[in-house]
N, C-alpha and C positions, 0 to 999 in steps of 0.2 A: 615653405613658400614665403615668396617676399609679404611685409607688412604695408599695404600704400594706404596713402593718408587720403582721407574725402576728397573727392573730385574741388577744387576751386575756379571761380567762372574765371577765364582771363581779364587779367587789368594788365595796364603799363608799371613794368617796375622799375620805381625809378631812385632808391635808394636801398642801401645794405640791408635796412629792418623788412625791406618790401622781400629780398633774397631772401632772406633767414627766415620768413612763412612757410617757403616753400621746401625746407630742408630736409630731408630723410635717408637718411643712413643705412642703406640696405645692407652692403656689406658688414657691417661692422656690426649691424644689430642680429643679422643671421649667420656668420661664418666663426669660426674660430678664431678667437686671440692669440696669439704666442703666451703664453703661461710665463714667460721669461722676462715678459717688455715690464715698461714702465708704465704708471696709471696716466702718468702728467707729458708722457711721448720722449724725457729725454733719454733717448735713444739715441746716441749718433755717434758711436765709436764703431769699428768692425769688430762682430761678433757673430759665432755658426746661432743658426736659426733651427733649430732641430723639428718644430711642429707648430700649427695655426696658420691660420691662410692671413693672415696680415700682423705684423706693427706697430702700435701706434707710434707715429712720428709729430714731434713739434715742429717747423719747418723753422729754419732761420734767416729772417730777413734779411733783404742785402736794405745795405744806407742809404741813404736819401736815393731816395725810389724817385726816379722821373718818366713822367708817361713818354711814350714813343707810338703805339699805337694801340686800337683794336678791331675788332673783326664788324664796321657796321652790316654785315648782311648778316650772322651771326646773332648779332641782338635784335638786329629785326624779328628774325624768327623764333626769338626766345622772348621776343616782348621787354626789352629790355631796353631804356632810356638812353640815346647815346653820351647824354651829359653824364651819367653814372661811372663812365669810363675815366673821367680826369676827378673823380670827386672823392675828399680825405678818405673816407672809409672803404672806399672798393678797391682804391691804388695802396690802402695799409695793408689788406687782408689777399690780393694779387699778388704781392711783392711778398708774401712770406711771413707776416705779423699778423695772428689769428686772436691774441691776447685778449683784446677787448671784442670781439666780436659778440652781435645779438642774437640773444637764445633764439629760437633752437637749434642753432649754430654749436659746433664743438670747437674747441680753442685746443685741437690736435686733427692731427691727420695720419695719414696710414700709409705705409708701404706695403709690397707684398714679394714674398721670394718665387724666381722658379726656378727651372731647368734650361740647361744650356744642352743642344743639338746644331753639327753645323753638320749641313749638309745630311742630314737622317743619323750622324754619328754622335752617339752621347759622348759627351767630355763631365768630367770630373776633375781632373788635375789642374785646371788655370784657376778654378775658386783658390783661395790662398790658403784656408785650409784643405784643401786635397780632398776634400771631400762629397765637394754641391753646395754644400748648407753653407755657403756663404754667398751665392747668385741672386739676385735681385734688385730693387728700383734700388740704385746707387744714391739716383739724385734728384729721384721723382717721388712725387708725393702726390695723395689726392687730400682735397682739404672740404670736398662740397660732396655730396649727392643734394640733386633737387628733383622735385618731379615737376614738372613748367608744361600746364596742355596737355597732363595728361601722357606724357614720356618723360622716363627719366634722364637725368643727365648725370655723367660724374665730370668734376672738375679736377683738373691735376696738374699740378705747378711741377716746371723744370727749371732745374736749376736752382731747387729750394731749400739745398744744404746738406749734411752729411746723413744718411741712414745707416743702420747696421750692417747693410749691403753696400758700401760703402767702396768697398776691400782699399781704404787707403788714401783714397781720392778726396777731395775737397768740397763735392757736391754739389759745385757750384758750374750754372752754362756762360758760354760769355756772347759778348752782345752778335758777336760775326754766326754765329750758329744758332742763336734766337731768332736772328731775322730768318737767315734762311728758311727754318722751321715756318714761324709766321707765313711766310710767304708761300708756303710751298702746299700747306696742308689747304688755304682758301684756292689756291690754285687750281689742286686737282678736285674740291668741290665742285669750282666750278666747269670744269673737265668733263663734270660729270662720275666720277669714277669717287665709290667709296671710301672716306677718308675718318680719322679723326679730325677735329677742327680747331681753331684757332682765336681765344676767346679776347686777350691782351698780351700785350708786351711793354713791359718796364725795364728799366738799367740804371744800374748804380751811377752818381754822379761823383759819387770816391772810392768807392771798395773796387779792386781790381787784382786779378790773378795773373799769375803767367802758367802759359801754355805755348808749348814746341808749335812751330808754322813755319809758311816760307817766304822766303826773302823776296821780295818784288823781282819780276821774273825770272825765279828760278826756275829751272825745271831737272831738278832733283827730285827723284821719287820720295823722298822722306824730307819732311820737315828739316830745314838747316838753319833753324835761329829759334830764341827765345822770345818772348813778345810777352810785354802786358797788355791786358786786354781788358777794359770794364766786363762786369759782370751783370749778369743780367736774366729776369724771370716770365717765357712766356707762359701762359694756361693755354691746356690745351682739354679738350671738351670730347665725350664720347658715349653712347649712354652703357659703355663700362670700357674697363682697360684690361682684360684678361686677356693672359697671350698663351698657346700652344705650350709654351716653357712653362707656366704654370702650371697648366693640366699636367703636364709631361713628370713636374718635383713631384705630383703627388699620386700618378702613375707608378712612378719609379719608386715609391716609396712602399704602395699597396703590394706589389710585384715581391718587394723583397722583406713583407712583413719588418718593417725599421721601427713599428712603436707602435701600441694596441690601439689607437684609433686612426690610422695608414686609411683603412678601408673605408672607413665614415667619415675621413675627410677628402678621400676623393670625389665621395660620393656628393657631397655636400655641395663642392666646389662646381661639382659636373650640374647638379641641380639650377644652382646660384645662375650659372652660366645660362641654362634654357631658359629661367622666368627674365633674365635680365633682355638675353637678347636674342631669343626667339622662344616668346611666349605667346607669338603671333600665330605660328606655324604649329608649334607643338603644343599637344593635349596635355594638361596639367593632370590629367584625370587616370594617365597611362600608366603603366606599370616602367618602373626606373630602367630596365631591361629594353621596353621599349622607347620608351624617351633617349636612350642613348644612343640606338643605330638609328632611328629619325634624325637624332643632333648630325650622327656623321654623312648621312644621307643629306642632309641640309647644310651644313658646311659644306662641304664639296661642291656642291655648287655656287656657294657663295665664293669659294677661292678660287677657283676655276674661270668663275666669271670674271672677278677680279683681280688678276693677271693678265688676261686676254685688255680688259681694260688699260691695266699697263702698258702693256706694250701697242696699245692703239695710239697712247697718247707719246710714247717716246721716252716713259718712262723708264728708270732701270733703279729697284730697291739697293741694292751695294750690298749690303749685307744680311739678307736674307735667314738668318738661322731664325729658329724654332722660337727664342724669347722675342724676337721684333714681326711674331706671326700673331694679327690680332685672332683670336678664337670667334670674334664678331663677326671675320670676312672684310674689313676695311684694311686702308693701308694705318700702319702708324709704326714712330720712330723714324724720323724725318733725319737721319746721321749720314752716311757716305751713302746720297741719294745722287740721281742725274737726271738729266733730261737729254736724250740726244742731239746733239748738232750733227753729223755724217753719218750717216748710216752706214751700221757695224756690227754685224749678227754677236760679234763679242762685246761690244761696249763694255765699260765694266769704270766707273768712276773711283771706284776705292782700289787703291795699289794691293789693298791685303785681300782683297776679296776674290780675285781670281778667274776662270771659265765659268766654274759651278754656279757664279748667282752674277754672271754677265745679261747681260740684256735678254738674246736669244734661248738663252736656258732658264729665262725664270721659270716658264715651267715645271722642267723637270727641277727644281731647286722647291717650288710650289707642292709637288708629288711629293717630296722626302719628308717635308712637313706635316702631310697630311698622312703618311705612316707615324711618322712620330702621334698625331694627332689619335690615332685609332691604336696606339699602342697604349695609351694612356688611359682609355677609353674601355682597352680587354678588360681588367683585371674585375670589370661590375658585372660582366656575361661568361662567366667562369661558369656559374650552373646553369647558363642556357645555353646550348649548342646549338639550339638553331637559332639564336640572335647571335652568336660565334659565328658561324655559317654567312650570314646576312651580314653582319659586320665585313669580315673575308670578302666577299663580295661587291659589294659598296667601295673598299679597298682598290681591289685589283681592278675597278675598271675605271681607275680615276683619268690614264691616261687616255682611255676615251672619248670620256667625259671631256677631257682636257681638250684633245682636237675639235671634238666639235662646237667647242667656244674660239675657239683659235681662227677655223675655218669660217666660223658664222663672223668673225670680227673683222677679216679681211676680205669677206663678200663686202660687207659695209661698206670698208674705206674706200672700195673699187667701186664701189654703186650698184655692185651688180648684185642678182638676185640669189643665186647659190655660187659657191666657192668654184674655183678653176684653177686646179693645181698646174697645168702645163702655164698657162697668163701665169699665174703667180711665181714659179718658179723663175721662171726668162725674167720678172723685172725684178726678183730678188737679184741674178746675177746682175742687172744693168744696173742697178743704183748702188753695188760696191763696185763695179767696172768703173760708174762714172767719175768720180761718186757723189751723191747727189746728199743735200740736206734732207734732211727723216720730217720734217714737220711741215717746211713750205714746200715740198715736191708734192706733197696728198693736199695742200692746199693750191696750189700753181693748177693739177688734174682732175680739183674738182670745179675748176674753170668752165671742164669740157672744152678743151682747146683743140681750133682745128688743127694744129701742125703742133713743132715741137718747142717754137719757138718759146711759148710761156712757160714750159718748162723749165730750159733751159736758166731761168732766174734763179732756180734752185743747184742746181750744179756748182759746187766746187771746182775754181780753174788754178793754175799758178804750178810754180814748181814743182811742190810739196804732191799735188794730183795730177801730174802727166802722165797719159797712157800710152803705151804702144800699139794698141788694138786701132785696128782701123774700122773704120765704117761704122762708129758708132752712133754716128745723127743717123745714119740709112736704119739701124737695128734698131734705134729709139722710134722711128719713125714706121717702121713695120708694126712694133707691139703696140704702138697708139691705135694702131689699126686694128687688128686685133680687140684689144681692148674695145674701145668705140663700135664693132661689130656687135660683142659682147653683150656691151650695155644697151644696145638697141638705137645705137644714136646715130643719123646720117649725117654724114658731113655737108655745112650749109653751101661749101662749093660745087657738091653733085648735081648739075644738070638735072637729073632725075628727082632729084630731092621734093617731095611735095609736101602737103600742110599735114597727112595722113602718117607720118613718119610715125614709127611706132615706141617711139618712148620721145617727150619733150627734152631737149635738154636743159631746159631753164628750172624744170623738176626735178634733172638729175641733181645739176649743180648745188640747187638748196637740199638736196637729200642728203648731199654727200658734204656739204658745207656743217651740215650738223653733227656730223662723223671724225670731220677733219678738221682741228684749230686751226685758226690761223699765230694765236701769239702763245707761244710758250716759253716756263720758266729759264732758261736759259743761264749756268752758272757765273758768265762774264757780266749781264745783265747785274746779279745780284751782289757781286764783287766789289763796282762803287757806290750800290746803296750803302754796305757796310759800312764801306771804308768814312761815307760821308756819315755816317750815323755815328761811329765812334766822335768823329770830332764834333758832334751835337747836330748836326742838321739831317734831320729827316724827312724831307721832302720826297728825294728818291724812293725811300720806302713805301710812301704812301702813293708816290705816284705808279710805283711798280704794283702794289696792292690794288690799285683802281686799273690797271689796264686788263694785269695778270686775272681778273675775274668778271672780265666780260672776253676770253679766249677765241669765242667764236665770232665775237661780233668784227663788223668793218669798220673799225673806228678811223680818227681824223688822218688826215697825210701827215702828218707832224708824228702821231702815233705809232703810223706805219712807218716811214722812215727812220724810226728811229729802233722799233722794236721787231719791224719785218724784214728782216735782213741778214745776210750771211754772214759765219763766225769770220770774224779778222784774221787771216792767217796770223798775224802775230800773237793771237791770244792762244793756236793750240801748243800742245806741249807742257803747257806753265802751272805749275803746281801752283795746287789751291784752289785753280779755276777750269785745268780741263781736268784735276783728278787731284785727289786727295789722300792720305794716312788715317787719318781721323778725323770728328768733326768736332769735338768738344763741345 
């Protein structure tokens, strides 16, 4: 069981030594070390990892570190000083420089290896030695636990230099993919939808890498030019970073007896994982057999629910395997992520990622995971067969589980009170018939509009979407109907219409307004923050930060005009912005 240090009352923190109070090391004072590392963390060539569930890693700082931003609703609820954020010591030890850091602070940090599953398929062969034991944080590092209020926190710098896990790579992020990150993880906070979070972002004002991209508007599927690109370190915040691929290396490990403590450190890790992040839910006092089908009974629902959240908000993971599955139930690993602009039961923003972890199938892409998850999980109920049993069962009825988070999440969007698969079916076909924008269309309908005209804002017109269907305003204009019956709302042009109507629509509209953003991430959006950040100005970012995390509100017409509004036709198509190879 974790070691936590005395309750302290809350103060404002507002410098590095006021941090370093609160520092506690649970990983690293409870899990296993690699017996192989170094004391002093240099560690940073690729090398197999054969056992311990961490690392230590030194991180290596990028050069003259310049603030760009950070997360002030973040340090709000972390009590934390927003001048702290541009001040010598937080931007040394953010950016990668732990050297002089104050006790009880450690002047090293930790990587951790897992397993790689795409799609519920174990791989083996793409590690560079062909074995596994080279998977893990490439270029991620944690540098902090603290415990703040009484929750812990882990901190973890990307883009913080070479690890053992490395396989090759440079270990560095660059600024065009920090922001994105940045921006995406306060986003979908404020989305509402479980996230890691976003604590800073710094970049180098000389160190700079190249990395493959694409040529201002291409639209070649694959990167067709070389670039340099500043480099650049966000923190990203969570109160742990264990992923399914984790569990999964030390699953696969117990499974195939690979080295006499396989079993005790699965076991270990599976332990670590419940007091860290559901010590809330599960009894510390349980027998390990039982803490384990509890854990998968309670994951399941925390993934389940948080996919259906996905795709409420428009999101689309990209690449979905097993090591970017947090074991906590949040999203993390912000890499060939999307948000939809048309709606496209395949979306799929990453060229390499495919049907299987398109938009419409996160789900089932969500279920392979969550085999993987409970495969990992057997080999501790090996002598109980009726927590075998229970576990099998928990298993098989995920994708139930799964519809009816699915079902419950598009009653919401609809306003209505239980799910209606014939409604929902006819306007899945009318919005690729039309095709309609995914995020102002649930915004435009929760208007509660009497015709279809306000819809119609959302709609896609031009060459690129000509339909040959005819009578498609009659057929939008029937299912409004429908709809509107549904939800119990009389239309205010009915002669009959009295004060006694049986649902308000001024209560639909806020019900469903809290359902339905209106401003989302959007990858064109994000495209000239970058571009204006590389050349030093970053205003766009921050002002993208400031809208991007009040999503539901109705902000200024300036706001809206410029953020509530349809893709350009000239922006789809164009690599880099409506889809990507990589995100670096």
């Amino acid at each position: 069981m974790i070691k936590r240090p005395p309750q302290k009352t809350a103060a404002l923190v507002s410098t590095l030594d006021d941090l370093a109070t609160l520092a506690n090391y649970s990983l690293m004072d409870s899990l296993n070390c690699d017996p192989d590392a170094t004391v002093n963390g240099d560690d940073h060539a690729p090398r197999q990892v054969f056992t311990g569930h961490y690392v230590p890693v030194n991180p290596t700082p990028i050069e003259n570190p310049e603030y760009v931003a950070h997360s002030k609703n973040l340090f709000r609820e972390l009590g934390f000083a927003d001048s702290m954020a541009q001040s010598t010591d937080f931007v040394r030890v953010f950016s990668g420089d732990l050297e002089n850091v104050p006790e009880p602070m450690r002047k090293v940090g930790w990587a951790c290896g897992y397993a790689l599953s795409i799609y519920g398929t174990e791989y083996t062969q793409q590690c560079p030695f062909q074995t596994g034991n080279g998977y893990g944080d490439g270029r991620a590092m944690s540098v902090l636990e603290a415990v703040i209020n009484g929750k812990r926190w882990e901190m973890q710098l990307k883009g913080g230099g070479r690890t053992p896990y490395c396989r090759g790579a440079d270990g560095r992020a660059v600024l065009r993919s920090s922001v994105r990150e940045f921006l995406a993880q306060e986003h979908m906070h404020a989305l509402g939808v479980p996230t890691s979070r976003s604590l800073s972002l710094y970049v180098s004002k000389t160190e700079k890498v190249k990395r493959p991209w694409y040529s201002e508007g291409s639209r070649s599927t694959n990167p067709d030019t070389l670039v340099s690109e500043a480099v650049a370190i966000s923190t990203r915040v969570a109160p742990s970073f264990i992923r399914v691929g984790q569990l999964e290396l030390f699953g696969r490990r117990a499974r195939k007896k690979e080295h006499p403590q396989a079993m005790e450190e699965l076991e270990k890790i599976v332990l670590h994982l419940i007091d860290r992040e559901y010590g809330d839910v599960i009894d510390q006092n349980l027998a390990t057999t039982e803490k384990v089908v509890l854990l998968a009974r309670e994951f399941r629902g925390r993934l389940t629910s948080l996919v259906a959240n996905w795709i409420r908000v428009g999101y689309c993971q990209g690449n979905f395997n097993s090591d970017n599955c947090a074991a906590g139930g949040f999203t993390l690993d912000y890499g060939p992520f999307g948000f939809c602009d048309v709606f496209d039961p395949q979306y799929q923003p990453w060229t390499g990622g495919g049907h299987h972890f398109s938009f419409l199938n996160q789900p089932m892409a969500a279920e392979r995971n969550f085999h993987t998850f409970c495969s990992a999980l057997r080999p501790l109920l090996t002598a109980n067969q009726d927590c075998l049993l229970e576990l099998d069962e928990i298993q098989s009825d995920f994708p139930k589980v799964m519809q009816t988070q699915m079902e419950k999440m598009w009653a919401a969007k609809l306003g209505l009170a239980t799910f209606h698969a014939a409604l929902f079916s006819e306007l899945a076909t009318l919005m690729v018939q039309t095709p309609v924008d995914y995020t102002m269309f649930f915004r435009q309908l929760s208007t509660v509009p009497d015709d279809i005209g306000l819809l119609k804002k959302s709609f896609y017109k031009g060459s690129a979407f000509e339909t040959d269907l005819e009578g498609m305003d009659r057929r939008w204009a029937e299912w409004l109907t429908k709809w509107k019956t549904l939800a119990g709302i009389v239309s205010t042009t009915d002669a009959t219409a009295t004060a006694t109507a049986p649902r308000a629509r001024e209560e639909l509209s806020q019900q469903m307004k809290l359902v339905n953003p209106k401003y989302s991430l959007r990858e064109w959006f994000v495209v000239p923050a970058y571009q204006q950040a590389a050349a030093g100005n970053y205003s766009l970012v921050r002002e993208l930060q400031d809208v991007m995390t009040q999503p539901y509100a109705e902000q200024s017409k300036d706001v809206e005009e410029k953020y509530y509004r349809l893709k350009p036709l000239e922006f789809f198509d164009v690599g880099g912005s409506s889809y990507y190879s990589c995100s670096s």
